[in-house]
N, C-alpha and C positions, 0 to 999 in steps of 0.2 A: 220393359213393362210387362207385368201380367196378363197373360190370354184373357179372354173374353170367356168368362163361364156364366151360362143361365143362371145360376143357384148365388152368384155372386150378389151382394147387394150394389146400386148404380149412385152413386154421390156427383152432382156437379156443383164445381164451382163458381162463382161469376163472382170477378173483380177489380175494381179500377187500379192504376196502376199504382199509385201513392200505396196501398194497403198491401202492394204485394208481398213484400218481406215480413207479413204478417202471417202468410198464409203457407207459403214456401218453405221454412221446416218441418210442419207438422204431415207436410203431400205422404211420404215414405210409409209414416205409420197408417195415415188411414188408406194408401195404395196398398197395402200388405195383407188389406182384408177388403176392400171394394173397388169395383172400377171404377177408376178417377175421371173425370172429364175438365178440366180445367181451363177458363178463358178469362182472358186479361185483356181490358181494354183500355186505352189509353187516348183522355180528351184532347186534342189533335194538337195544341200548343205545348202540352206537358213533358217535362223532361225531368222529370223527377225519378231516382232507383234506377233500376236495369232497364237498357236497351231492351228491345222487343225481340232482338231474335237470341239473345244473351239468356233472358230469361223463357223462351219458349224452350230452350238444350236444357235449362235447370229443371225446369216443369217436367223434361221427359223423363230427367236422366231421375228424378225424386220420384217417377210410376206414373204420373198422370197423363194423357193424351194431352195434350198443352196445344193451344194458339194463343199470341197477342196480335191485338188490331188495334191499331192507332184510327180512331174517328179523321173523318175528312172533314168533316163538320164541325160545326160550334158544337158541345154538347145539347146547349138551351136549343138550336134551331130545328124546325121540321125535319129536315134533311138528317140531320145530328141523332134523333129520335128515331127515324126509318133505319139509322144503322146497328143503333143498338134493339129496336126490336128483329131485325133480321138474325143477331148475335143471340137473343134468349129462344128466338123457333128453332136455332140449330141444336141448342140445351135444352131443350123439350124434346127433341127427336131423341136423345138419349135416355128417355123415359126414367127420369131420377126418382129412387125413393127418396131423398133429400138434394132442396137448392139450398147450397148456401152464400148469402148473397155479403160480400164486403165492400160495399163501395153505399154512397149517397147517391152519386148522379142525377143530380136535382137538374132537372126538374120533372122529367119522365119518367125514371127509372122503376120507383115503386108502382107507380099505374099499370105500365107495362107487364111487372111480374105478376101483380094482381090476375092480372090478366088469361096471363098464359099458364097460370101452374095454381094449383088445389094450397092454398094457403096453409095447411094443416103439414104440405111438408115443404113448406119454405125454413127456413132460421138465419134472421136475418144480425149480422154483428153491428151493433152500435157502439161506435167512437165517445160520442158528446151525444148526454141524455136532453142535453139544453145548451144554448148557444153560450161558445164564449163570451162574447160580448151580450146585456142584458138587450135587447133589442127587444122592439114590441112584438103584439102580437100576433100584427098584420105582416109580419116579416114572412117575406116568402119561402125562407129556408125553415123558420116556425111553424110554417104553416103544410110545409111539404111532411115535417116528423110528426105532428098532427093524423096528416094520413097514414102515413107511414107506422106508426104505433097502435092506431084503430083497425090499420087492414091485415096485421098482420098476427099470430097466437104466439108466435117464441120468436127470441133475440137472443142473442151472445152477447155478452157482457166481458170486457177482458181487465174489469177490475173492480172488486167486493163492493167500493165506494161507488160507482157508477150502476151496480146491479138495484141496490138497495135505494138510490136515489129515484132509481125506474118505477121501482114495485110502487113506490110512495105516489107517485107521478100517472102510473096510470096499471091500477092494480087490476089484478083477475088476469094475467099474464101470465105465459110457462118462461120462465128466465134459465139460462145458460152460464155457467161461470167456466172460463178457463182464461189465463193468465196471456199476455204476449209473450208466444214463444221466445226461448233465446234466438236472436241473431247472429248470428256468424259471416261475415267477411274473409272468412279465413283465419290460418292460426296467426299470431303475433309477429309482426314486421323484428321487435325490439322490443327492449325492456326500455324502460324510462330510467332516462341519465339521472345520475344519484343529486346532483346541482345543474341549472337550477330546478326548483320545484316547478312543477309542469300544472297548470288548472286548465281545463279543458269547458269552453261552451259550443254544444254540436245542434243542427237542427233548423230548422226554420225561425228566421228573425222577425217577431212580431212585438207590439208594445206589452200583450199582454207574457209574454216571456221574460221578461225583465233584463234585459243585456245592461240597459242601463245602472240599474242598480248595481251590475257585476264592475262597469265600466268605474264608477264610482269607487266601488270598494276596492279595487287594486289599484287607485291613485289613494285612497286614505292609506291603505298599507303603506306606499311610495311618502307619504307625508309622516309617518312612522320612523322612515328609516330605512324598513325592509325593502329591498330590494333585487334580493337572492330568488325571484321566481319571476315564469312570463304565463303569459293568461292566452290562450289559442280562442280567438273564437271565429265558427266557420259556421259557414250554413248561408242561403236564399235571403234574402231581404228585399223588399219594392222598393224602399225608402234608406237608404245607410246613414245618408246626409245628416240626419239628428243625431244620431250614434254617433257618429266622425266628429262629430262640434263639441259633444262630449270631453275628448281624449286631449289631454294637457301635455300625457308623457306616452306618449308614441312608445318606447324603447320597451315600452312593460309587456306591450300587446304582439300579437302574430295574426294576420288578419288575412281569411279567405273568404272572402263573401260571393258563392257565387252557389250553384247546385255542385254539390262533394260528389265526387266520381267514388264506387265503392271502395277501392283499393287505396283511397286516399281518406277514407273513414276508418279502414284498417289502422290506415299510419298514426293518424289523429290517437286512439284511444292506446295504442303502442307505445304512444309517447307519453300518454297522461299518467300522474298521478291521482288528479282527482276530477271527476265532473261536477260541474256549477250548474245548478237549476235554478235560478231565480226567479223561478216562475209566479205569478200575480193567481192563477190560476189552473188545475190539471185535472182531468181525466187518468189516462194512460198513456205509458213514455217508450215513443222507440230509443233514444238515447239512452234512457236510464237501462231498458233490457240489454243494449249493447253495452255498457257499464259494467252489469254484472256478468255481461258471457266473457267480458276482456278481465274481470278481475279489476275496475277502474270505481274504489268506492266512490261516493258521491257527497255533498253539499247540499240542503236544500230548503229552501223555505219553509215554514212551518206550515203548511195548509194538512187536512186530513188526508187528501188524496195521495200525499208522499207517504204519510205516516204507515199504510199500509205496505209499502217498500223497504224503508228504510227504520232499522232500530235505531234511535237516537245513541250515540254515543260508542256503539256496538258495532253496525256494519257502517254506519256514515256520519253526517252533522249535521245540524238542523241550526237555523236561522233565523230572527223574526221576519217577516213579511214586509217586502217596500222598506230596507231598514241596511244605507250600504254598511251602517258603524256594524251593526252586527254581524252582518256578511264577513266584512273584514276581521272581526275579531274568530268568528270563524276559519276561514281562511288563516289567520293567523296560529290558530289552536291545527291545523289541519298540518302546518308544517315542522308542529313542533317534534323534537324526537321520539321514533317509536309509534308515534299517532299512527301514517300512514300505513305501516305495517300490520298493525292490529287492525286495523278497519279491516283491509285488504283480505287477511286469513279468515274473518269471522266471514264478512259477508262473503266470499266464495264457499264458506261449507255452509249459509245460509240458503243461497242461492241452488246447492245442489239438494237441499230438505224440500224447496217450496216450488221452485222454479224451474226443475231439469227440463230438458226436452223428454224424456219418456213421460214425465209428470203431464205433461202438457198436452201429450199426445192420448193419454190415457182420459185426459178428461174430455178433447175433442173426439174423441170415439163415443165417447156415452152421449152424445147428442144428435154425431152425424151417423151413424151406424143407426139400423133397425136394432130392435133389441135381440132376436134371436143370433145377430151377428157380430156381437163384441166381444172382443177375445175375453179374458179371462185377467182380473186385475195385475197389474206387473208390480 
């Protein structure tokens, strides 16, 4: 890591740990011009991403002074709160000209930073400009971005559809656009066996993700005929039970339901020819970014929030919405000759136009960096 220079600019980070592979390629480029200070904290049940001390050697070894702290507490509890305010006075001692904050940690969190640090150089990244689910407006998580949007002058946005949803949402705001870095796991385990065709669902299982629809449409294909492909789908789930009651033909499926250890996120998109996003609704996709860093075109529902990712036709395939017949025919058009190939090539030199890591890093400097301190456009 870089000596410690007065003349340096000081950036801290603070971030829970689900967001951390968000934050972790970009450390290098902005450690190369300020001193990093990095903390990842982790709400005391969570096991989601890197290990804690897994990820403190990555933080160091990308420039940044790195700690992770697993809370002992509830986050919601008193106790929970006295830890992570202990956590933002040790980030104030580092006298940041910029916090950059990537976590919600509802229900303290924004109070706290209000708190402790000049608003004017916080920048805070938001996920979901509005809840997934349409919840009222006494919802407590409603009510937390509420504050959280009024107490604060700039946000990161890491997708044009979610920036532009903000501005509308609660205008007179300084907004932030840069992309989800690429992710990396490492280089490729393997290529994907030429038979049979490999569809890959990766990530957290929720209703509004749609597995269902995915489950559906690789038994209509099975009701076709087809039968030359198996459908991987892994990821966390509270509930499988509805999912499992689903499934008529077992033999189609490859099924990990549990938290994916990184090296076996590797394996998964190694082996895919295509990712399935059947999503109900999106923001922004760690899957879809590991997608394109593996070269793994994608499938995806027609919502606008893919459309920004995905050229119809070009780099992946688009679907109707809640719709397994057309998933399947999809799907079905995905395995025909030549398809997967050409998706493949376009979107990997798409991917390195819009999406590289210098791109990415280029644009997180122009917001975390003072402005006398940003290198010079790459």
């Amino acid at each position: 890591m870089s000596a410690r220079s007065d003349n340096r600019p000081r950036v801290a980070v603070f971030t829970q740990n689900c967001f951390a592979q968000c934050d972790l390629p970009v450390l290098p480029g902005i450690a190369a011009n300020a001193d990093v200070k990095w903390t990842v904290f982790y709400p005391r049940d969570d096991k989601v991403g890197y290990q804690e001390e897994e990820l403190r050697k990555a933080g160091e070894t990308a420039g940044a002074s790195t700690r992770t702290v697993r809370l002992r507490n509830r986050l919601r509890s008193f106790a929970g709160a006295l830890e992570l305010w202990k956590l933002l006075t040790e980030l104030r001692a580092h006298r940041p000209d910029t916090l950059y904050v990537n976590a919600l940690g509802m229900p303290w969190l924004a109070f706290m930073v209000r708190a402790l640090f000049p608003p004017r150089k916080v920048v805070w990244a938001v996920h979901d400009v509005q809840d997934h689910h349409f919840k009222k407006l006494h919802h407590p998580q409603t009510l937390y971005r509420k504050f959280l949007f009024n107490a604060f002058p700039r946000f990161h946005f890491l997708s044009k559809g979610q920036e532009t949803a903000f501005r509308k949402l609660v205008p007179g705001k300084t907004t932030h656009y840069a992309p989800l870095a690429p992710t990396d796991f490492g280089p490729r385990s393997a290529a994907p066996s030429e038979r049979p065709f490999r569809f890959l669902f990766f990530g957290f299982i929720a209703p509004r993700k749609g597995v269902d629809v995915l489950i559906d449409a690789a038994q209509e294909l099975h009701r076709r005929g087809l039968d030359d492909f198996r459908v991987a789908i892994a990821g966390k789930c509270s509930d499988w039970a509805p999912y499992q009651a689903r499934i008529r033909n077992p033999e189609l499926f490859e099924l990990d339901i549990r938290p994916v250890p990184n090296d076996v996120v590797r394996d998964l998109y190694s082996g895919a020819h295509w990712l399935v996003m059947p999503y109900r609704d999106i923001t922004q996709s760690g899957p879809m970014s590991l997608a394109m860093n593996y070269s793994v075109p994608t499938i995806s529902s027609d919502l606008d929030g893919f459309r920004e990712f995905v050229q119809e036709g070009e780099t992946g395939l688009i679907f109707k919405l809640d719709d397994p017949v057309s998933l399947a025919d999809a799907m079905q058009e995905a395995m025909s000759p030549g398809r997967w190939e050409v998706c493949r090539a376009r979107q990997s030199e798409w991917f390195q136009s819009h999406f590289s890591l210098s791109r990415c890093v280029e644009l997180y400097r122009s917001f975390l960096l003072p402005a006398g301190n940003r290198p010079p456009r790459e």
